[in-house]
C-alpha positions in Angstrom: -59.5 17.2 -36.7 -58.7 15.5 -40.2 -55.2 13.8 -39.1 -56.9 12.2 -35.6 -60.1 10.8 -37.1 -58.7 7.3 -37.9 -56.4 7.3 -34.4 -59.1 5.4 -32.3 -59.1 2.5 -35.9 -56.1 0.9 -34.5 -54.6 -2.6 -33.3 -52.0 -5.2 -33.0 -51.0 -7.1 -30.5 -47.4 -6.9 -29.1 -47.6 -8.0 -25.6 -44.1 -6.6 -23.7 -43.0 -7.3 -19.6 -44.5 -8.4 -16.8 -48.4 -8.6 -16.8 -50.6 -6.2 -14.6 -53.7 -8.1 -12.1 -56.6 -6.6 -12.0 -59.4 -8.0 -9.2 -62.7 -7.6 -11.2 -66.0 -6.8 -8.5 -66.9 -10.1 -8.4 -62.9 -11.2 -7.1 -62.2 -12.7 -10.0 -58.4 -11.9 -11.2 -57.8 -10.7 -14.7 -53.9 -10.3 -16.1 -53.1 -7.9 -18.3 -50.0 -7.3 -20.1 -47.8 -4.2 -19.4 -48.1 -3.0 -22.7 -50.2 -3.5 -25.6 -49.6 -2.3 -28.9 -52.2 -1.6 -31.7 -52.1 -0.6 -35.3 -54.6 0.4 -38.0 -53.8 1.3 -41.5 -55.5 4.6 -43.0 -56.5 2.8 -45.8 -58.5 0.2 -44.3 -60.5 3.3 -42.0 -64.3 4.6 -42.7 -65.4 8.0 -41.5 -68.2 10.3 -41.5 -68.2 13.7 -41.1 -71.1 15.6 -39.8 -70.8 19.5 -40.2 -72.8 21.2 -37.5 -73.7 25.3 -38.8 -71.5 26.8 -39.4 -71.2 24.9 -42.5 -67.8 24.8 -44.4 -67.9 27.2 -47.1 -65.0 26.3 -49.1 -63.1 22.7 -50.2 -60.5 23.8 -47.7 -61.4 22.5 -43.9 -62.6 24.6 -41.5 -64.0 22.8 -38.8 -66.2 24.4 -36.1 -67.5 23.2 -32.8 -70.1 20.8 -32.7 -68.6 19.2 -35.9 -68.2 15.7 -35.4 -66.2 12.2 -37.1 -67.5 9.0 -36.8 -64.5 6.5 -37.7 -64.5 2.6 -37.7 -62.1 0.3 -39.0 -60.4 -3.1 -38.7 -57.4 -3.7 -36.3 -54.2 -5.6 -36.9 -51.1 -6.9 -35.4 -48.4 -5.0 -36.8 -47.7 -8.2 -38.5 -50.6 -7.4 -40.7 -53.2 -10.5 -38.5 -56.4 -9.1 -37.8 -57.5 -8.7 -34.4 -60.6 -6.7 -34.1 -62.6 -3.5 -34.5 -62.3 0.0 -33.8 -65.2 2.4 -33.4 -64.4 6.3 -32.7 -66.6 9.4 -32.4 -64.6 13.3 -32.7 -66.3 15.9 -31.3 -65.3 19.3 -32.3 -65.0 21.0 -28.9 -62.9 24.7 -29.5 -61.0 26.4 -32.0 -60.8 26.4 -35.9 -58.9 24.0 -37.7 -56.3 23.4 -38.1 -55.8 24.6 -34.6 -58.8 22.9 -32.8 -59.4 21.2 -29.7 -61.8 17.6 -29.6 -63.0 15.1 -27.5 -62.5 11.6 -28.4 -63.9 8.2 -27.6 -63.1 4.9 -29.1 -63.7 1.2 -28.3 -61.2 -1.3 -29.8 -62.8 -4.5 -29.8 -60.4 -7.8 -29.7 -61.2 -11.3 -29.9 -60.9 -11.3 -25.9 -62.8 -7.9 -25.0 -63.3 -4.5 -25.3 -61.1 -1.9 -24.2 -62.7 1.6 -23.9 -60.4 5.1 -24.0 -61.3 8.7 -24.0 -59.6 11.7 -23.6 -58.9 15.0 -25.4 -56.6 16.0 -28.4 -55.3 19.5 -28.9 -54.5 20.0 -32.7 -51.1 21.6 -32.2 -48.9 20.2 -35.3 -47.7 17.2 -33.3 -48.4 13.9 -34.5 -48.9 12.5 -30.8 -51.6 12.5 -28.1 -52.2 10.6 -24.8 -55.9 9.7 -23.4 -56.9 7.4 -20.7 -58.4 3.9 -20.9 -61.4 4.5 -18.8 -62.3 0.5 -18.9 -63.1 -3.2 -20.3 -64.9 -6.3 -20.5 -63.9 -9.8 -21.2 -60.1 -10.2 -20.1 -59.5 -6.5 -20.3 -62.2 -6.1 -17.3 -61.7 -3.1 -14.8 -58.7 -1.6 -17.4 -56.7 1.6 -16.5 -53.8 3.1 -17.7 -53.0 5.4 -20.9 -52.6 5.3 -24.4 -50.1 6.7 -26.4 -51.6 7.5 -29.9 -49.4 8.0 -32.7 -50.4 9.2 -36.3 -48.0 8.1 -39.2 -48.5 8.1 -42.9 -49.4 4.9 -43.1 -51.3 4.1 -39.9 -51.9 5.0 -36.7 -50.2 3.3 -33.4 -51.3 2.7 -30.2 -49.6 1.9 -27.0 -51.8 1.2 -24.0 -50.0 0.8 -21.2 -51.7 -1.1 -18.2 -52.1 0.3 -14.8 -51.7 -1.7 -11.6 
């Protein structure tokens, strides 16, 4: 759970290709961009952990199910602008670490709406996950699509690619 906990703190805006239309319910038209690419740096993340019994017995991890991060942290371009908020929960859901499975939900909040993702991550050494974006508001309204999550040393990347 440790390397994931900052993956939902991420942002910068890199807009590639053609744009994606979304009709929102009230027939309003929204356009999206193909892809979107977000970046947070480690450093600049806040998390909480909260260790549900059984506790951790030793400095070395061992998280359990039911243990749960709370992460929140500012977004950038990967020019280094600012260009929002992250907020993440990490819910232990099977396993031991390193080796454990979670449930993740984050909402990265730009200066034009919110885009809202969730999905699963099974720890298995590799140093990339993809969850869904289940939604938005603001010009990000009725989102789909994926992100592509990707954990480097120095931040974390996301690529949310747009549905049609």
């Amino acid at each position: 759970m440790t390397r994931k906990y900052p993956i939902t703190i991420a942002a910068a805006v890199v807009v590639a290709g053609a744009a994606v239309v979304i009709p929102n319910s009230s027939g309003q038209v929204s356009t999206l961009p193909d892809t979107l690419t977000l970046e947070m740096r480690h450093r600049e993340a806040k998390v909480a952990f909260v260790d549900e019994p059984p506790r951790m017995r030793t400095r070395r991890s061992s998280e359990s199910p039911g243990d749960t991060a709370i992460a929140r942290g500012r977004l950038r371009s990967r020019a280094g602008v600012p260009a929002g908020q992250v907020h993440s929960e990490f819910v232990v859901t099977g396993g031991r670490s390193p080796r454990t499975t979670e449930q993740a939900t984050g909402t990265l909040v730009l200066g034009d709406g919110q885009i809202a993702i969730h999905g699963a991550f099974a720890n298995t050494g590799s140093e990339k996950d993809v969850i869904a974006i289940i939604g938005g508001t603001g010009r990000y309204i009725g989102a789909r699509g994926s992100v592509e999550i990707v954990s480097g040393r120095r931040a974390v990347t996301f690529t949310l690619r747009f549905t049609r």
